[in-house]
N, C-alpha and C positions, 0 to 999 in steps of 0.2 A: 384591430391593430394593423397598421401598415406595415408591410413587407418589406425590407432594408434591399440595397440592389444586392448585398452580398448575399441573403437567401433565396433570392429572386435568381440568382446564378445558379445555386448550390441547388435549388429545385427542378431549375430548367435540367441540367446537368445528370441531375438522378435519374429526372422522366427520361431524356435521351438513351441513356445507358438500356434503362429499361424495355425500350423500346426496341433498342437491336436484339436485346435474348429475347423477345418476344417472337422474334421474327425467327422459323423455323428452319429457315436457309441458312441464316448466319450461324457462326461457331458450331460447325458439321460433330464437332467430339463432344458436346454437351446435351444430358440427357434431360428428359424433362423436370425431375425433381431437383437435377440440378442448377437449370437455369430461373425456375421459380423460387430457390433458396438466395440466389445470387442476386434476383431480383428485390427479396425483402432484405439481403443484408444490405444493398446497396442505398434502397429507403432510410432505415435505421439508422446507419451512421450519416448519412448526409444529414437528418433529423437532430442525432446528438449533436452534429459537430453547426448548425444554422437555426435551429428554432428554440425556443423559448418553452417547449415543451418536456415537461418532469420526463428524466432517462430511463427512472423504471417504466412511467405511464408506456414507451416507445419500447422499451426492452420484451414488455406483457404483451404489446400490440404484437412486435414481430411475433413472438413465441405462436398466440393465438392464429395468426395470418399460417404458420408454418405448418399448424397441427390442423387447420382444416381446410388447407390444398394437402394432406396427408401425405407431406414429404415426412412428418413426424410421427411416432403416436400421441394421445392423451396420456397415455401412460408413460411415455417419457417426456412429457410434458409437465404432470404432476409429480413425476418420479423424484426430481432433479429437487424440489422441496422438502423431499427426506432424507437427501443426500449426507452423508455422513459429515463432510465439510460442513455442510451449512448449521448443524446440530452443535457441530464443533465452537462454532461464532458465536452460536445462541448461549451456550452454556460461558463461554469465555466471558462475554456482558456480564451474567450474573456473576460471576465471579470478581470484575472488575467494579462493578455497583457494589462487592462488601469491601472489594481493596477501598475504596473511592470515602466509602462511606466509617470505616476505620481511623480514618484521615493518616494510613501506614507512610502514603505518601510524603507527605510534609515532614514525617518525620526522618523517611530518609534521605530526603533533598536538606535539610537543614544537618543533616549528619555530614553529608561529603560539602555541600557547598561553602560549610563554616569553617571548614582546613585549609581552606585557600587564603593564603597571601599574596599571591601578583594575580596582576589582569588575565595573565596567559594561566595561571594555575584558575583560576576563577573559568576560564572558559573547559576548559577539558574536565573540569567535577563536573560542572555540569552538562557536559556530554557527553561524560559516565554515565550520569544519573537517567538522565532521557535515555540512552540507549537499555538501560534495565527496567525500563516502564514499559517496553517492547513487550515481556515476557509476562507484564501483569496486566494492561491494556487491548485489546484488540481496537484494530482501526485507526487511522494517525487523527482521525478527528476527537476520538474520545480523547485520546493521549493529549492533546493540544489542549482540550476542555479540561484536566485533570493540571496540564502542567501552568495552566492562566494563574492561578493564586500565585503560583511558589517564585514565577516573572513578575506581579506586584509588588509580593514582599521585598525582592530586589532592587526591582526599579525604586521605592520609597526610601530605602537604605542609601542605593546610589544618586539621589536626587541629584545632589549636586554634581554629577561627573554627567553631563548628556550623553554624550558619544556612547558610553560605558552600556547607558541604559538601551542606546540605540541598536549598538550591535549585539548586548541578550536579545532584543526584541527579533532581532534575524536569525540569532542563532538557534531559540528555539521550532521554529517552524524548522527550518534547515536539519537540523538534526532531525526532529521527528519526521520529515517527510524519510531521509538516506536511512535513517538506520530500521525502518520496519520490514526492511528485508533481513529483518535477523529469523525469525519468527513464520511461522507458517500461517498463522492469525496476527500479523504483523499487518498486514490490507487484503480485503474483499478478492482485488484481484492476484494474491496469492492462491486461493482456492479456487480461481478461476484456471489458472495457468495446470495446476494438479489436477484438476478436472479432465479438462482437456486432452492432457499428457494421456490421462487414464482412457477415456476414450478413444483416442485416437489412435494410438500405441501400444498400450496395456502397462508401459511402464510407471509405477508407484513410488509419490514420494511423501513421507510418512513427516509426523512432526520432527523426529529426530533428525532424519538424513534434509530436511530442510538448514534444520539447525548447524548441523556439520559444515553446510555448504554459504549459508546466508550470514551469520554470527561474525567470521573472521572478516566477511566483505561491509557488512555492516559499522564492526567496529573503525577499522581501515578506510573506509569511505565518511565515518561520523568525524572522527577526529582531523580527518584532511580539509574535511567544509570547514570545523571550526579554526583551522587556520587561515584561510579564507575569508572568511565572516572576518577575522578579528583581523586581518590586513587590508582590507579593501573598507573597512568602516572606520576606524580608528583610524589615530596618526600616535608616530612615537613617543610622543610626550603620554598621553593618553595611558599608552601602554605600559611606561616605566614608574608612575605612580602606585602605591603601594595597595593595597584589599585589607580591609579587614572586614569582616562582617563574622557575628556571634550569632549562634542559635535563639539570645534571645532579642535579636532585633527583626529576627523573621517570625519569631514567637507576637512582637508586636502586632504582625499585620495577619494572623493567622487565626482561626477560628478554632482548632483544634491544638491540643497540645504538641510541640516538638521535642522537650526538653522532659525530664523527668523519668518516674517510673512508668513502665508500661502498663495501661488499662489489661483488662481480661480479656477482650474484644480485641484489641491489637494485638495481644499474643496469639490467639485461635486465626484469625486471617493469616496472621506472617508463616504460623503453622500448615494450615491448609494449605496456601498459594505455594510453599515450599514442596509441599506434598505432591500437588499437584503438577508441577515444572520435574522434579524428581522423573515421577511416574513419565511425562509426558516423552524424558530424556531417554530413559531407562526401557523405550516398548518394545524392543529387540529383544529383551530377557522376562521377561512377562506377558508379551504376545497381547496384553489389552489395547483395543483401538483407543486413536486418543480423544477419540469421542466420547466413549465410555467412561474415559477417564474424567473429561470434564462434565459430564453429566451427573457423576458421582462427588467432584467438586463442588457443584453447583446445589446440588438437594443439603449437603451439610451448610454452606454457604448461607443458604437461604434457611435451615431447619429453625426451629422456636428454640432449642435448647440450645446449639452452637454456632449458631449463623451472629449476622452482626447485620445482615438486610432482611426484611419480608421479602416473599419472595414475587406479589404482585407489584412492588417498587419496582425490584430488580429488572423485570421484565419489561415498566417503561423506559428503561436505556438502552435495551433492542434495538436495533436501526432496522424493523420488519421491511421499512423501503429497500435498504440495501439489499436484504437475503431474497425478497421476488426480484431482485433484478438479478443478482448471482444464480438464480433460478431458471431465469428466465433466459440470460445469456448462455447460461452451461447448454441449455436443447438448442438454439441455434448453432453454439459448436458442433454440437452431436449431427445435424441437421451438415453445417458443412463439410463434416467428414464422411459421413456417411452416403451423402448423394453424391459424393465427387466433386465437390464443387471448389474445394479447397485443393486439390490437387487441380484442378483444371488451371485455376489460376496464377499456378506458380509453374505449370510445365513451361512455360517460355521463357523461363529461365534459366542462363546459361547454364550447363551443368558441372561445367568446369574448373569453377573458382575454387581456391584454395580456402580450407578453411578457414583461416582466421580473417581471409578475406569477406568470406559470407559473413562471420558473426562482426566485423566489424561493420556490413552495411546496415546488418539485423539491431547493432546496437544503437548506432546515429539515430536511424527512422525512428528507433523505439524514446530516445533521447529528448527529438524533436516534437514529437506526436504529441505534446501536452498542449504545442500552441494552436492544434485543431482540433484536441477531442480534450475538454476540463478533468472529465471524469476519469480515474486512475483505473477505475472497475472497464469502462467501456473500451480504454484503452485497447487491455488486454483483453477482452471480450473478440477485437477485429484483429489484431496483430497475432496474437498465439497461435489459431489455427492456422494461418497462413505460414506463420513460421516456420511449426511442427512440420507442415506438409512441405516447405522447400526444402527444409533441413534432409527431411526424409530421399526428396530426390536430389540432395546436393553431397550426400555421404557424410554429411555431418549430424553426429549424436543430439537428434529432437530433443533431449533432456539440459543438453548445453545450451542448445538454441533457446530454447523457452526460459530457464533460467536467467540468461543472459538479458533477454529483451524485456522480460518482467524485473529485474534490477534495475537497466538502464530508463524504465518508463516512472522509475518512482523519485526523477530529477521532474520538479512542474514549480519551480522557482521563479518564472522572465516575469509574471504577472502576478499582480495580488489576486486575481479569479482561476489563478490556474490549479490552486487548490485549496480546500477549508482551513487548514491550520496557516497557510500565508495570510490568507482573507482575515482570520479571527486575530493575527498578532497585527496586521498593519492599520486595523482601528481600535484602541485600547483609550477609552476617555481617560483624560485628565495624565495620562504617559504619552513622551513621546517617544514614537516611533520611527520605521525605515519609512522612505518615498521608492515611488516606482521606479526614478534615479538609480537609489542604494539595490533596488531588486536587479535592475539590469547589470549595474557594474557589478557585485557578485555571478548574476550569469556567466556574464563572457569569460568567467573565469574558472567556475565551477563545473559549467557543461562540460567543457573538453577533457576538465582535470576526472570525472566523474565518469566518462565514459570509456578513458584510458584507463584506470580502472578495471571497472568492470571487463574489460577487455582482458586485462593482465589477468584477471580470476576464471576466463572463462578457460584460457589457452596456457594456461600455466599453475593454477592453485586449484582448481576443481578435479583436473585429471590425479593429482595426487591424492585428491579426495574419493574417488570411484567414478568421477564422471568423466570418461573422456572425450579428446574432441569432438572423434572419429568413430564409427561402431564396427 
């Protein structure tokens, strides 16, 4: 395959870089392991962000390259695979392969979205409902995969109103991308940024106290897109026309029941998952990690007598890619913390800025960074150590800082490639959908509104929450 001039750039570029840390005169403050760590991270993301090459295949290469110039060990190379986080995702699938497979779902999306009477109440059920798929879903990809039926049944109900059907089709991606920062298994690179933190730092952030801090900005930031969505797609007429839709016209286009008495099997899921989200709130007064806790969700989940899925099904809804590249990415973190190399890179940084000055540049880059790097995991893979480490020598609380720019990274709306659940609503056969058009004019609107925001959370609603600016 031919080489585009833009990776033909982005190569020259890497090798250049490369080539000056090679050279042992240049940058007199950087040690050896740290200029061979800065050398593969500088590969790696030029890699994700110019070739056509799978991001864990590049994520496993760096890892490998890292552990045998033994800037790393193998042991913390392997280690990072048993990671408590990553057991956590694992066991959250299975749990969401018996939500998935109870068909719980459909029945509570046809429970709130049937109350709605206007357009505007039609939008906000349903970014109620997407934003409580957060807590039963991991991954915004599954969640998108899970919420495709319940945008069908809609779209065939609203045939005749297009616009209507247009702007669900944006609102769900939109939602699901902003509100999985409710959730600490809300996306991949949630446990990347907790990782990190822990590393780096030593500071711990548990399913709860994510909760505390992600939930209110989640919500606040779901319901702000769908004003948005529903201004920049529609027009007023559109809007002032009436909703009616009954449980049993989504019952029509649904494969499982909505309506009725509840199966045995839907009681026992809605049971468990309730048990489960309990415990997971509750680990401050029960002290169980909430790994353990979903691991114990996951063996009833899947058991022969109360389960509602086998448990080798369950197991093909795993995204094994994702977890070796969260694997893979957590030892490079390690890798630039540990050689200096993430502190080398941000000492030339003024040290003087204020802070909400620093988190609002931490927030923009992190904002902007979907239009070079697709991947939301890899994002945070290169942005959060660097953060953590400027934060650190900028007098601002790492915990804000990383917070911050893992919220603002989970805005990847300008393109349909910029992330799976945009990609999977903006081709839907036989519906129509948004255009690249309709993605952009929501951007220009949603960026700034979405990164103001998160700004207001970091310097104003997180410090009343235990996080503050400043340490």
């Amino acid at each position: 395959m031919t080489a585009t001039p833009r990776q033909l750039t982005v190569l020259c570029l890497a090798l250049s870089l490369c080539a000056l840390l090679a050279v042992p005169g240049n940058f007199p403050g950087l040690g050896g392991d740290a200029r061979l760590t800065l050398c593969v991270f500088t590969l790696a993301t030029c890699a994700w962000i110019a070739t056509p090459i799978d991001d864990t295949y590049i994520a496993l290469g760096a890892g490998l390259a890292l552990t045998a110039t033994g800037v790393i060990s193998s042991d913390t190379l392997f280690g990072t695979l048993g990671d408590a986080t990553v057991w956590l995702l694992i066991c959250a699938f299975v749990l969401a392969a018996a939500v998935a497979r109870s068909g719980l779902a459909g029945r509570a999306a046809a429970f709130l979205v049937s109350g709605a009477r206007s357009v505007r109440q039609l939008t906000h059920l349903t970014t109620a409902a997407l934003v409580v798929t957060a807590f039963a879903v991991p991954a915004t990809s599954g969640r998108a995969a899970l919420a495709l039926p319940v945008f069908l049944a809609l779209a065939k109900v609203l045939a005749d109103r297009r616009r209507l059907v247009v702007m669900l089709a944006l609102l769900f991606p939109t939602v699901i991308l902003l509100s999985a920062v409710a959730t600490l298994i809300g996306a991949g690179a949630h446990l990347i940024t907790v990782s990190v933190l822990w590393e780096s730092t030593g500071d711990e952030i548990g399913f709860t106290k994510w909760l505390l801090l992600g939930l209110p900005l989640a919500i606040a930031s779901s319901h702000l897109a769908a004003e948005a969505v529903l201004l920049t797609t529609t027009r007023r007429a559109d809007r002032t026309g009436p909703v009616a839709i009954t449980a049993e016209q989504i019952q029509e286009h649904s494969d499982r029941p909505v309506t009725g008495p509840w199966e045995p099997a839907e009681t026992r899921c809605a049971l468990l998952l309730a048990t489960v989200v309990a415990l997971w709130c509750s680990e401050p007064l029960h002290r169980v990690p909430p790994a353990v806790v979903a691991l114990i969700g996951a063996v009833v989940a899947a058991s022969p007598a109360l389960g509602t899925v086998r448990l080798k099904d369950a197991l093909k809804t795993v995204p094994w890619s994702l977890l070796l590249f969260m694997a893979a990415t957590m030892a490079m973190g390690v890798a630039l913390a540990e050689s200096g190399a993430a502190r080398w890179l941000v000492s030339g940084l003024p040290g003087d800025l204020p802070p909400w000055l620093f988190l609002t540049v931490v927030i923009a880059v992190s904002t902007a960074a979907h239009l070079v790097l697709q991947s939301r995991s890899a994002r945070s893979s290169v942005l959060v150590p660097l953060v953590v480490a400027a934060a650190v020598g900028a007098g601002v609380n790492p915990v804000a800082a990383a917070l911050a720019s893992t919220a603002a990274a989970g805005f990847c709306h300008t393109l349909p490639a910029s992330a799976k659940p945009v990609a999977l609503f903006a081709d839907v056969p036989g519906v129509p959908t948004y255009t690249s058009r309709d993605l952009l004019r929501l951007s220009a609107v949603l960026a700034p509104l979405t990164a103001a925001l998160v700004l207001l959370f970091a310097v104003a609603v997180w410090p009343l929450l235990g996080v503050p600016v400043t340490r």
